[in-house]
Backbone as XML, in Angstrom:
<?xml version="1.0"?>
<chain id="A" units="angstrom">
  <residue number="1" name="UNK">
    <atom name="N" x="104.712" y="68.146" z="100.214"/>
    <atom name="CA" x="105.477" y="68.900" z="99.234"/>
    <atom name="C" x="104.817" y="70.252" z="98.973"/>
  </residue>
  <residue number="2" name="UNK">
    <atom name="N" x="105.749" y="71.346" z="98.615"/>
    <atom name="CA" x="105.346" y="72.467" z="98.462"/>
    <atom name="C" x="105.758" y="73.074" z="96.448"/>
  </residue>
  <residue number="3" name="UNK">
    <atom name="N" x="104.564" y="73.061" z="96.091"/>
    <atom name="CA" x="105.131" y="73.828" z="94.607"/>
    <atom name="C" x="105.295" y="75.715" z="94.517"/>
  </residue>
  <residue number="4" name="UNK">
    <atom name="N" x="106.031" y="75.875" z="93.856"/>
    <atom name="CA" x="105.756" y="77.252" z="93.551"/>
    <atom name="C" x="105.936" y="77.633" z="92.148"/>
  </residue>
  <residue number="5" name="UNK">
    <atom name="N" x="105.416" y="78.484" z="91.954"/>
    <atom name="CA" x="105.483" y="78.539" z="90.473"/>
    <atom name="C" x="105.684" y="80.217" z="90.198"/>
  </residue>
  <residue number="6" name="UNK">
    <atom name="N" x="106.893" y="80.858" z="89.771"/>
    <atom name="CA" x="106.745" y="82.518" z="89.668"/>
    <atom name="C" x="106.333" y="83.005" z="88.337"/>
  </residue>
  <residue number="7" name="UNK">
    <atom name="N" x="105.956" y="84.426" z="88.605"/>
    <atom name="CA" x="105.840" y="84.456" z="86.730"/>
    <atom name="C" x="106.073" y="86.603" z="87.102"/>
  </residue>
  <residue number="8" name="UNK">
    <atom name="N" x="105.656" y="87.269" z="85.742"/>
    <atom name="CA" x="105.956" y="88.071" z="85.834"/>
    <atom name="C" x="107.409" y="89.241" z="85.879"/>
  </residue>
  <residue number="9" name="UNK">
    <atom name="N" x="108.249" y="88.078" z="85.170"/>
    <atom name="CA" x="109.425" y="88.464" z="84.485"/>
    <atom name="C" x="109.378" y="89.138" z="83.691"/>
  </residue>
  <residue number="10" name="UNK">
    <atom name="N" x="110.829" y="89.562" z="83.255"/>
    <atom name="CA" x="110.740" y="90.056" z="81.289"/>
    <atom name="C" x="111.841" y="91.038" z="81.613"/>
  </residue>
  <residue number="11" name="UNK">
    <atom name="N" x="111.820" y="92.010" z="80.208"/>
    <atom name="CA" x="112.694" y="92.807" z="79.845"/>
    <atom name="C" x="111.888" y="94.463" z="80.057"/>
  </residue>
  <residue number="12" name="UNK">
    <atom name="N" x="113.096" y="94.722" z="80.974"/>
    <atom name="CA" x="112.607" y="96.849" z="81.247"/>
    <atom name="C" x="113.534" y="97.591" z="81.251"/>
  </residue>
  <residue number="13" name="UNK">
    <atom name="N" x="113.832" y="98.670" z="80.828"/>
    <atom name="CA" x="114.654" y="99.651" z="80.825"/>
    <atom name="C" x="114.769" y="100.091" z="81.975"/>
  </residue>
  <residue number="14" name="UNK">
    <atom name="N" x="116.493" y="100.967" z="82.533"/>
    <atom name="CA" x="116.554" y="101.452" z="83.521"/>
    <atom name="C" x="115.239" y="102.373" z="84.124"/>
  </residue>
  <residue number="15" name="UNK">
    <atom name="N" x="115.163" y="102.241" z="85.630"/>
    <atom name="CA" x="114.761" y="103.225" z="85.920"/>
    <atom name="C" x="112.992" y="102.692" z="86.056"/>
  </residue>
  <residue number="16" name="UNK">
    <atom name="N" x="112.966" y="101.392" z="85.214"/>
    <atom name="CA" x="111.071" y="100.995" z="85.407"/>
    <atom name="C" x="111.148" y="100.087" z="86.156"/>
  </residue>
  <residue number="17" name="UNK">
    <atom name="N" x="109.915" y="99.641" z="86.031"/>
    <atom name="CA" x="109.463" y="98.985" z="86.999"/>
    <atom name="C" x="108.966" y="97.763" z="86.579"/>
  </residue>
  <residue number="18" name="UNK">
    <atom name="N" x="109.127" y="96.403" z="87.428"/>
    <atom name="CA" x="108.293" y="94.986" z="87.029"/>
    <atom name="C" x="107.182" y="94.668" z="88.616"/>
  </residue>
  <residue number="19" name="UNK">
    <atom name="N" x="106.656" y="93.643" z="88.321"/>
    <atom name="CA" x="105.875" y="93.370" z="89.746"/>
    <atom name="C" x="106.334" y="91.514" z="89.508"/>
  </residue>
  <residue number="20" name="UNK">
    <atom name="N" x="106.845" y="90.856" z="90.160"/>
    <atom name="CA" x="107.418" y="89.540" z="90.413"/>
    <atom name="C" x="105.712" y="88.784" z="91.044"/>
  </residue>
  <residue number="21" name="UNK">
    <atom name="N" x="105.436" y="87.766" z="90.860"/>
    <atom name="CA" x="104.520" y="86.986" z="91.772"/>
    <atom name="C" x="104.987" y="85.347" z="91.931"/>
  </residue>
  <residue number="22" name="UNK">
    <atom name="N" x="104.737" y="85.119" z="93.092"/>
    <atom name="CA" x="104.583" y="83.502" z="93.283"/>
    <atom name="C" x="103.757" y="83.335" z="93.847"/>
  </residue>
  <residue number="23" name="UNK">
    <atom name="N" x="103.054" y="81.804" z="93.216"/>
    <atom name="CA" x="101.877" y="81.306" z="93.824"/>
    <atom name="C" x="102.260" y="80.139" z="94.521"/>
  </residue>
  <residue number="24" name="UNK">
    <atom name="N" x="101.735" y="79.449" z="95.199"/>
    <atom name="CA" x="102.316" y="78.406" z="95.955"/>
    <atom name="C" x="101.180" y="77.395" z="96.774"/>
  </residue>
  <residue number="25" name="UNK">
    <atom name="N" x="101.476" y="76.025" z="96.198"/>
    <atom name="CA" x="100.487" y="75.254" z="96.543"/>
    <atom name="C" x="100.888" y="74.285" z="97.223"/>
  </residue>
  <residue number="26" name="UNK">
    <atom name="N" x="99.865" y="73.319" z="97.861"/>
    <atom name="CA" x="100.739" y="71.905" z="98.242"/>
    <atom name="C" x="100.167" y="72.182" z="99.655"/>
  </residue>
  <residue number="27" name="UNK">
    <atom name="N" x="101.208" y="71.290" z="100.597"/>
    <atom name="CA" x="101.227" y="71.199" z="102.062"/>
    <atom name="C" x="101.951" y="72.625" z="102.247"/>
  </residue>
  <residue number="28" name="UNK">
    <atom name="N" x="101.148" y="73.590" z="102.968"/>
    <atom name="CA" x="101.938" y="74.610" z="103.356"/>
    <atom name="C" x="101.860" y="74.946" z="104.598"/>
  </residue>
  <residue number="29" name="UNK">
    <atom name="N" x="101.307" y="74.334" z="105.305"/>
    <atom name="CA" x="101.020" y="74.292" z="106.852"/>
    <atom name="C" x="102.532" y="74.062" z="107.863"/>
  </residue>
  <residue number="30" name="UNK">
    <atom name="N" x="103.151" y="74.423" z="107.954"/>
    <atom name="CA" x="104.425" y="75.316" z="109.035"/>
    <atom name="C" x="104.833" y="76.208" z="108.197"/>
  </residue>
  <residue number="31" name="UNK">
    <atom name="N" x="104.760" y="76.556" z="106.826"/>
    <atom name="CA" x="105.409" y="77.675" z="106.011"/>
    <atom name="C" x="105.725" y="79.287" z="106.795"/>
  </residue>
  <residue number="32" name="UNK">
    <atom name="N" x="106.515" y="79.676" z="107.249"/>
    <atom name="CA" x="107.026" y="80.498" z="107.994"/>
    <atom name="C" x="107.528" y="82.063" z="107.500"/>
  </residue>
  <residue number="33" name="UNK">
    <atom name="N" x="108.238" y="81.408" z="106.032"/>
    <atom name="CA" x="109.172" y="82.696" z="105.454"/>
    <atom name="C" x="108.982" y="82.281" z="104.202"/>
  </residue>
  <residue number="34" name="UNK">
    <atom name="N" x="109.016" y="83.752" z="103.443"/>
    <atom name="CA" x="108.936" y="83.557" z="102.334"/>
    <atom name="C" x="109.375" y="84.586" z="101.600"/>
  </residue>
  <residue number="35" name="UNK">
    <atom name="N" x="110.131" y="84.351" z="100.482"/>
    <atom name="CA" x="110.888" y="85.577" z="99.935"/>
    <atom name="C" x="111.372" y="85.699" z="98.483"/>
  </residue>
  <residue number="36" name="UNK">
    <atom name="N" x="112.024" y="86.330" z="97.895"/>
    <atom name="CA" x="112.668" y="86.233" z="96.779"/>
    <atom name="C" x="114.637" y="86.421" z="97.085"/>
  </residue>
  <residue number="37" name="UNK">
    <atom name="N" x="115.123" y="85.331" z="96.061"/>
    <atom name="CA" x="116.317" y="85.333" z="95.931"/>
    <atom name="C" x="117.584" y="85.291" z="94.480"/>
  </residue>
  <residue number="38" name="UNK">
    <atom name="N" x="118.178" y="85.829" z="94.355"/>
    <atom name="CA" x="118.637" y="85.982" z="93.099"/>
    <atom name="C" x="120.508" y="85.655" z="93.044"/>
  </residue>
  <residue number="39" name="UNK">
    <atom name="N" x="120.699" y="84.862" z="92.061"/>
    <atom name="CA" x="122.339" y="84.768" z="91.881"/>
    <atom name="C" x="123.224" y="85.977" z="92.932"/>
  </residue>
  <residue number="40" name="UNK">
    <atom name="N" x="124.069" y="85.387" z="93.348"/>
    <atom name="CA" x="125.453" y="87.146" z="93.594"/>
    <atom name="C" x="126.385" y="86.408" z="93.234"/>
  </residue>
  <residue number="41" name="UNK">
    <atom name="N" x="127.803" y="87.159" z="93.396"/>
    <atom name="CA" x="128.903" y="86.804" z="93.162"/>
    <atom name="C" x="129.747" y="85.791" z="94.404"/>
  </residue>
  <residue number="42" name="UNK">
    <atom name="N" x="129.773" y="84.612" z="94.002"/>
    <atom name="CA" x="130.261" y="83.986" z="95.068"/>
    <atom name="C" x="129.280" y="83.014" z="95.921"/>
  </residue>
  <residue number="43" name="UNK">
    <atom name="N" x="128.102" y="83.642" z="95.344"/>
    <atom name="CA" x="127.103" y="82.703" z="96.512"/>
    <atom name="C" x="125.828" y="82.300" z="95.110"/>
  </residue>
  <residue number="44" name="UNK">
    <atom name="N" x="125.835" y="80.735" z="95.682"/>
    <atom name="CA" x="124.494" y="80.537" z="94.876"/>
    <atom name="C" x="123.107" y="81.635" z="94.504"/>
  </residue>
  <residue number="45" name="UNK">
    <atom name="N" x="122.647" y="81.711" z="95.814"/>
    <atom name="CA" x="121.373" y="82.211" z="95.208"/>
    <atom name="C" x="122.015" y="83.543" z="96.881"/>
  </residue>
  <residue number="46" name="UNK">
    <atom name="N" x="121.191" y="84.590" z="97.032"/>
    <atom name="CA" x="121.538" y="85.327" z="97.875"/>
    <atom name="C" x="120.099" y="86.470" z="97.978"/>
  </residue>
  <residue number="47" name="UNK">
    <atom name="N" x="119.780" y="86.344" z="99.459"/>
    <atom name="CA" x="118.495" y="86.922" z="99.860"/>
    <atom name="C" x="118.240" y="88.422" z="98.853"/>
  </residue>
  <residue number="48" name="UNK">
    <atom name="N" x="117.000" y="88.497" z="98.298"/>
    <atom name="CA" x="116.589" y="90.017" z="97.843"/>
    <atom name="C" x="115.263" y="90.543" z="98.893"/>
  </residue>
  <residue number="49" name="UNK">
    <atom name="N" x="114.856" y="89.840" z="99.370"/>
    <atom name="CA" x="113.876" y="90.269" z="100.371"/>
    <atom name="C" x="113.065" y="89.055" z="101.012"/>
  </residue>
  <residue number="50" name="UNK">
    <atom name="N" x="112.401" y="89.155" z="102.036"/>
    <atom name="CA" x="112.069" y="88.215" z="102.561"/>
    <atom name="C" x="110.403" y="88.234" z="103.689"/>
  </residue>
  <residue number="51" name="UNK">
    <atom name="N" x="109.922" y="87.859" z="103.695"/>
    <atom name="CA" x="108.695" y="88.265" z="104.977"/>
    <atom name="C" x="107.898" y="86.684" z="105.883"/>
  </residue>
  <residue number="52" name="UNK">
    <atom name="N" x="108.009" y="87.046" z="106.874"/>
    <atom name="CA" x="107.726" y="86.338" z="107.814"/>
    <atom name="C" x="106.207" y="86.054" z="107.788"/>
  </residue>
  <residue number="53" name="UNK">
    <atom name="N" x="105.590" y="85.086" z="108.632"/>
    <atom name="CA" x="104.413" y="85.103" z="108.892"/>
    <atom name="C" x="103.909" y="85.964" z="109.331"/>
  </residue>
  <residue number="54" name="UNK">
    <atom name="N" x="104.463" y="86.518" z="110.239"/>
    <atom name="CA" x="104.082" y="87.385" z="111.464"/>
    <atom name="C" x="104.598" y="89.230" z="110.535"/>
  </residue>
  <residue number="55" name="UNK">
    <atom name="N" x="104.653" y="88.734" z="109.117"/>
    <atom name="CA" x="104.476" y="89.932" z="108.174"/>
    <atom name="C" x="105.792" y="90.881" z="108.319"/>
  </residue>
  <residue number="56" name="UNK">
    <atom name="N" x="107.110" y="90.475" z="109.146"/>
    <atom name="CA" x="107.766" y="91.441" z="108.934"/>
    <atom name="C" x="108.829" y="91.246" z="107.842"/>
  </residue>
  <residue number="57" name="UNK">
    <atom name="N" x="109.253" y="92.069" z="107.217"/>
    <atom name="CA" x="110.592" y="92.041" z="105.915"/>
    <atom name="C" x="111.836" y="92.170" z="106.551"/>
  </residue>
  <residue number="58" name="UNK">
    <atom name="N" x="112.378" y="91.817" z="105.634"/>
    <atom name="CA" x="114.029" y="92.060" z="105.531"/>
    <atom name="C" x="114.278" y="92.276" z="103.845"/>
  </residue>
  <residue number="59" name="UNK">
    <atom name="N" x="115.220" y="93.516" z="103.600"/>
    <atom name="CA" x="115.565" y="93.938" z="102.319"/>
    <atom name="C" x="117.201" y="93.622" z="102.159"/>
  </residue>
  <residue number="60" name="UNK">
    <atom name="N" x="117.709" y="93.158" z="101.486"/>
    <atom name="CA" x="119.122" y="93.309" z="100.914"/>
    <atom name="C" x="119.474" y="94.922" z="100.530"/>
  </residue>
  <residue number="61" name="UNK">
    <atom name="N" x="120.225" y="95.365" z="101.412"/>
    <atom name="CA" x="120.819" y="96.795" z="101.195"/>
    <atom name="C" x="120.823" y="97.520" z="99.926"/>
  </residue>
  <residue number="62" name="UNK">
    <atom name="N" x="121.121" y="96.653" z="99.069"/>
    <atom name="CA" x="120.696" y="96.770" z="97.364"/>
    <atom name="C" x="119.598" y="97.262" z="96.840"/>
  </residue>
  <residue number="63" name="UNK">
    <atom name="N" x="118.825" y="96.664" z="97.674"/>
    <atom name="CA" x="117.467" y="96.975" z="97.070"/>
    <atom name="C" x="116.268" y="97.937" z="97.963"/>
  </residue>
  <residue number="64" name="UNK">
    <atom name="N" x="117.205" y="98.671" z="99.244"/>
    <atom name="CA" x="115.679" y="98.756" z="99.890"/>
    <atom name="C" x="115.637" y="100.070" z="99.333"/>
  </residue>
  <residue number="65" name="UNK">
    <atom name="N" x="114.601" y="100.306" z="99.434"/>
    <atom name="CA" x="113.733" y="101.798" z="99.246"/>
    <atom name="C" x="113.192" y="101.561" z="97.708"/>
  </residue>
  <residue number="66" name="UNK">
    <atom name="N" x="113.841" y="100.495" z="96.935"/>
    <atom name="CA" x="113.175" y="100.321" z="95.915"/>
    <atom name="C" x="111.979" y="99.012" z="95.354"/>
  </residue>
  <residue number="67" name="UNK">
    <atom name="N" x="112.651" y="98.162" z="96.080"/>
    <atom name="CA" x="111.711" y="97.138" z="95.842"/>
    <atom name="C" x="110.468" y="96.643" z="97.070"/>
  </residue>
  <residue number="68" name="UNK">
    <atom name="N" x="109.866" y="96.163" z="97.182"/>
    <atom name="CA" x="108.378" y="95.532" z="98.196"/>
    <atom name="C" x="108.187" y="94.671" z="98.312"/>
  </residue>
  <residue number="69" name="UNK">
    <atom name="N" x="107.745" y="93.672" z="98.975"/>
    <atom name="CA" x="107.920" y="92.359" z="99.100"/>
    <atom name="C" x="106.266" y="92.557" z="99.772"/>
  </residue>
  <residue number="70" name="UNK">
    <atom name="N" x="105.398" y="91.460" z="99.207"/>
    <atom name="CA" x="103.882" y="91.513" z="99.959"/>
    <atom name="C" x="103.630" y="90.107" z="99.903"/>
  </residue>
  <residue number="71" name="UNK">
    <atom name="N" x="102.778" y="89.053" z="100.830"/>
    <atom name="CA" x="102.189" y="88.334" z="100.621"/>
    <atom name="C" x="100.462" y="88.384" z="100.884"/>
  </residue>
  <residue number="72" name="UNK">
    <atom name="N" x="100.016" y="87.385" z="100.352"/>
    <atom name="CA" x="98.346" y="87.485" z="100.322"/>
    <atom name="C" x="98.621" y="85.949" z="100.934"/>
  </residue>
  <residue number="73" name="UNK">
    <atom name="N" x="97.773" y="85.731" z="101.908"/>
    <atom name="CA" x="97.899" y="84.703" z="102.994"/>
    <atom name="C" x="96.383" y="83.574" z="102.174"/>
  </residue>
  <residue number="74" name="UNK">
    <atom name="N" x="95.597" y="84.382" z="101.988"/>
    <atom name="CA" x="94.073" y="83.808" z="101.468"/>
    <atom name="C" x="94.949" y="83.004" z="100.649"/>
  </residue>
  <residue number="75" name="UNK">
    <atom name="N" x="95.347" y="84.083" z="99.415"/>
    <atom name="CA" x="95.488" y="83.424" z="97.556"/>
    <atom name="C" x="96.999" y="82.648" z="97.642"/>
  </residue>
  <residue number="76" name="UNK">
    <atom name="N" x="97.815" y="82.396" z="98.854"/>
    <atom name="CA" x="98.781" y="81.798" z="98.838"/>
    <atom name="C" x="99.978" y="82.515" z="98.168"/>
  </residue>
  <residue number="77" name="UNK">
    <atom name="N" x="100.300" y="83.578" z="97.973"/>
    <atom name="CA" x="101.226" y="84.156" z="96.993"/>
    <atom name="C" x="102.135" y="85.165" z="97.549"/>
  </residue>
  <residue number="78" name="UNK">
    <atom name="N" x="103.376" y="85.661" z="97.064"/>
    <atom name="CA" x="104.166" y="86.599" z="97.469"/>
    <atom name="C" x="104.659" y="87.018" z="96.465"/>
  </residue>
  <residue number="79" name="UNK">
    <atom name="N" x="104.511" y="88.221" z="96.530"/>
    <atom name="CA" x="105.044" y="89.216" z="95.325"/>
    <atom name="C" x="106.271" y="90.168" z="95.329"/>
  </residue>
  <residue number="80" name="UNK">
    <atom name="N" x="106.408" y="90.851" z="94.659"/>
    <atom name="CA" x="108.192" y="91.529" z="95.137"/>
    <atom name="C" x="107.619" y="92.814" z="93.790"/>
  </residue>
  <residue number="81" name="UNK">
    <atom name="N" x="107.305" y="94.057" z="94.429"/>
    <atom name="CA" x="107.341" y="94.710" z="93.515"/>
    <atom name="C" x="108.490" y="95.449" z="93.361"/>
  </residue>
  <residue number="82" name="UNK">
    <atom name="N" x="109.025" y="95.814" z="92.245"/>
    <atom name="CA" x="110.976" y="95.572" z="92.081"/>
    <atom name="C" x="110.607" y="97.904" z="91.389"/>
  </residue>
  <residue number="83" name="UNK">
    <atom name="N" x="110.900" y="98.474" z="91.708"/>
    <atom name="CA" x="111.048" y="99.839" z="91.103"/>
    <atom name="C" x="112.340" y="100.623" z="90.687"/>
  </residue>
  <residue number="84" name="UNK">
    <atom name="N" x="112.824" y="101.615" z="90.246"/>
    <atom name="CA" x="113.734" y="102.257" z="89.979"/>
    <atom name="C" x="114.492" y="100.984" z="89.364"/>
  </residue>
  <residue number="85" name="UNK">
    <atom name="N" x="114.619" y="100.435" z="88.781"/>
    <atom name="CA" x="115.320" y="99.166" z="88.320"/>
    <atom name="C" x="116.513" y="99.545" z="87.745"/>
  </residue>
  <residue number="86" name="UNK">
    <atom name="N" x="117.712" y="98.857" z="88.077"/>
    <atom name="CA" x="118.903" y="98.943" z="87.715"/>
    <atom name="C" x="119.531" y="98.031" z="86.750"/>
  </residue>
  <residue number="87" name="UNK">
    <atom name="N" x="120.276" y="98.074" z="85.957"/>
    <atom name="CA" x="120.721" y="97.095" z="85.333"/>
    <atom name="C" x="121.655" y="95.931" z="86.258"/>
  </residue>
  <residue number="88" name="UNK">
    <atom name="N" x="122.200" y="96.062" z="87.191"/>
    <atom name="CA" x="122.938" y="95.439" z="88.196"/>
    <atom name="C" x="121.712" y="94.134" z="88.981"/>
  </residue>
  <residue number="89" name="UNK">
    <atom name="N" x="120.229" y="94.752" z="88.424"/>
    <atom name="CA" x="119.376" y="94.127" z="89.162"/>
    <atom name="C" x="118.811" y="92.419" z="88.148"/>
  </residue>
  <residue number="90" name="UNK">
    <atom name="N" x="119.889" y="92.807" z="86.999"/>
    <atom name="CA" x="119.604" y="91.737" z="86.043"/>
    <atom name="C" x="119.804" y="90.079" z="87.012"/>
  </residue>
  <residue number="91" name="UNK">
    <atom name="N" x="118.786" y="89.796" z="86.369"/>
    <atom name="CA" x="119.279" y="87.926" z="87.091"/>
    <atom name="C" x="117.878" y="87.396" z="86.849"/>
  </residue>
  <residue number="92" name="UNK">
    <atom name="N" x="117.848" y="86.061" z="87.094"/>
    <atom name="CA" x="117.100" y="85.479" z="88.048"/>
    <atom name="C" x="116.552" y="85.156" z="89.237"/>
  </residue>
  <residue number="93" name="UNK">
    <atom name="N" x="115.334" y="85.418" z="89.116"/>
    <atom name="CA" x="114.933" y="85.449" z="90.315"/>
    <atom name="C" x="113.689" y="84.207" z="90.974"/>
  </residue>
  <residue number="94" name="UNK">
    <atom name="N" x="114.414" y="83.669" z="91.874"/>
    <atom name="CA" x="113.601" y="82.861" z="92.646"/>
    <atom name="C" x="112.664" y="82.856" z="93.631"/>
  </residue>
  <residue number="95" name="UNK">
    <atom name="N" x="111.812" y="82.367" z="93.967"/>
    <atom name="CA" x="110.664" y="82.318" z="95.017"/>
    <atom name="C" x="111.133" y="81.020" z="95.830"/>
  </residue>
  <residue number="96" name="UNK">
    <atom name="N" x="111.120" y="81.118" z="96.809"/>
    <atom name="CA" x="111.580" y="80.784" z="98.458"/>
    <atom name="C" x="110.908" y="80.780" z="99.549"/>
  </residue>
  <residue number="97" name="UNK">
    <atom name="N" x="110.337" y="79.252" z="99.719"/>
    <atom name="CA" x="109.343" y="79.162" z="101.324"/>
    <atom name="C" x="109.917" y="78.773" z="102.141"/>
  </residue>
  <residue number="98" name="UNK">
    <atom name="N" x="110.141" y="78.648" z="103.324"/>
    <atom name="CA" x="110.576" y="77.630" z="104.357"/>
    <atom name="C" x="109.685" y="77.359" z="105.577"/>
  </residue>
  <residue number="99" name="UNK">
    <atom name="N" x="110.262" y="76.217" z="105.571"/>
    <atom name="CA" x="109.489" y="75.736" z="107.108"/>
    <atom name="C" x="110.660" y="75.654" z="107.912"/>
  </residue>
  <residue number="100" name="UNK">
    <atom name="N" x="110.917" y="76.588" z="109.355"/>
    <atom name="CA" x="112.057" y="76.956" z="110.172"/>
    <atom name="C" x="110.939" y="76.093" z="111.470"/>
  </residue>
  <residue number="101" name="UNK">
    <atom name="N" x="111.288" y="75.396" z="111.855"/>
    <atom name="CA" x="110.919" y="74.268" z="112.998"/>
    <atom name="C" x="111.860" y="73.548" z="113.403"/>
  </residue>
  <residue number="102" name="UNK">
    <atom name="N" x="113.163" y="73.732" z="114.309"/>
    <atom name="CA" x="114.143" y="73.060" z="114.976"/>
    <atom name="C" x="114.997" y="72.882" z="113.558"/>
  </residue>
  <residue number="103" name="UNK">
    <atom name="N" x="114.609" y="72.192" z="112.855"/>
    <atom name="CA" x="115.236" y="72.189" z="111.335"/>
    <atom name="C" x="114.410" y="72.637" z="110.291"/>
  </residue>
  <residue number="104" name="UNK">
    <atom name="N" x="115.490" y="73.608" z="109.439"/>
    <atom name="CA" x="114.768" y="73.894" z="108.202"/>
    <atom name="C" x="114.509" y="73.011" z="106.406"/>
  </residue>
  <residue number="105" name="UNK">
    <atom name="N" x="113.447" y="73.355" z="106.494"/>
    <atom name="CA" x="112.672" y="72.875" z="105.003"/>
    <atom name="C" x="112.864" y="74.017" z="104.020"/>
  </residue>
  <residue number="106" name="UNK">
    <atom name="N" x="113.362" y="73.258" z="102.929"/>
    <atom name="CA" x="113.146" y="74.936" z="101.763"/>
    <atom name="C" x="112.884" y="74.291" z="100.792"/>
  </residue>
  <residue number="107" name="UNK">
    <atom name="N" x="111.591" y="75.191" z="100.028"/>
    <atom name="CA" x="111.152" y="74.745" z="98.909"/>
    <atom name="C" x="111.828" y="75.944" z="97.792"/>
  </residue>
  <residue number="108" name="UNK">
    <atom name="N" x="111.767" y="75.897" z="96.370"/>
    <atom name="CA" x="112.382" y="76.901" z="95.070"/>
    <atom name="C" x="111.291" y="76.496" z="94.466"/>
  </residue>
  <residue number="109" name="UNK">
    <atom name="N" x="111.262" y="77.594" z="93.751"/>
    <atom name="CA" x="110.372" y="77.864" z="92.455"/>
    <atom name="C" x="111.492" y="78.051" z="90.962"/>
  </residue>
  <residue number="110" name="UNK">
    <atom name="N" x="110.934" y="77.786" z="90.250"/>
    <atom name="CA" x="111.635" y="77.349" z="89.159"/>
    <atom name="C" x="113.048" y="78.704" z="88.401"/>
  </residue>
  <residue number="111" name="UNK">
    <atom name="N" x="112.178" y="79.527" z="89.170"/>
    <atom name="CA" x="112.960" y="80.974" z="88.702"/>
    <atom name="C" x="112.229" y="81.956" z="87.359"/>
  </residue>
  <residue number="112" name="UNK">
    <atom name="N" x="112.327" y="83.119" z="87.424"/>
    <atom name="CA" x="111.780" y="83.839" z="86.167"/>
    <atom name="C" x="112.644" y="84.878" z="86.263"/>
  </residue>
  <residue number="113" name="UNK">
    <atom name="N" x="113.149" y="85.014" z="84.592"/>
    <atom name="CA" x="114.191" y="85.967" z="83.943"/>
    <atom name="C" x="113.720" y="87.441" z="84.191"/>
  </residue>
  <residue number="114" name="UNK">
    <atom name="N" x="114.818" y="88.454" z="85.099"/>
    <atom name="CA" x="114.463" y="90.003" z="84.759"/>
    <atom name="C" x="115.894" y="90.107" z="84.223"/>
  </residue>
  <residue number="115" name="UNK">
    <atom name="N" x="115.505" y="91.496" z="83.038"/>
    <atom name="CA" x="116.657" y="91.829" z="82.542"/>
    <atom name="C" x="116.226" y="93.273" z="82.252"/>
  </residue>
  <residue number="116" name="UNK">
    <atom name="N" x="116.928" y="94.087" z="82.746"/>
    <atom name="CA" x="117.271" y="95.531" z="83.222"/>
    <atom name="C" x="118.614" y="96.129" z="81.871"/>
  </residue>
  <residue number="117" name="UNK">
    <atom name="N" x="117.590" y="96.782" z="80.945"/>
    <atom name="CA" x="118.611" y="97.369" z="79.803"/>
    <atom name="C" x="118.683" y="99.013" z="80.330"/>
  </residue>
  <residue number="118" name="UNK">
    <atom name="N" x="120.127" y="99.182" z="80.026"/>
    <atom name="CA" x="120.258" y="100.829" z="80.193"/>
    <atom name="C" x="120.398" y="101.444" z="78.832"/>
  </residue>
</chain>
């Protein structure tokens, strides 16, 4: 089993900035991808960024040029630093591991509240 636990939510006015973290413990040995994901319209939860082992990203069109996605491989963690913040960027946001091996494994983290006032 894989836990994660995010923190580093809260409330910011347009235009600032938050830094998102997840830590993540347990069996993590095939863990592959790892990312953040947040509500959309129509779809449960829907990719905000994502990074591979092999360290490369993927951004949701929404968000690139503003937000970062980093992991620390030592301390187990992936972070999402979120900038220019929009109110559209309000939600919840989840932390997301998988193990992609012929079939995929996905672990969630409990979620932590951003809310983007204009």
């Amino acid at each position: 089993q894989v836990q994660l636990v995010e923190s580093g939510g809260g409330v910011v006015q347009a235009g600032g900035s938050l830094r998102l973290s997840c830590a993540a413990s347990g069996r993590l040995f095939g863990i592959n991808e790892m990312g953040w994901y947040r509500p959309a319209p129509g779809k449960q939860r829907d990719l905000v960024a994502i990074v591979t082992n092999y360290g490369s990203t993927t951004y949701a069109d929404s968000v690139k040029g503003r937000f970062t996605i980093s992991r620390d491989n030592a301390k187990n963690t992936v972070d999402l630093r979120m900038n220019s913040l929009k109110p559209e960027d309000t939600a919840v946001y989840y932390c997301n591991f998988k193990k992609i091996s012929g079939t995929t494994i996905t672990y969630w983290g409990q979620g932590t509240q951003v809310t983007v006032s204009s």
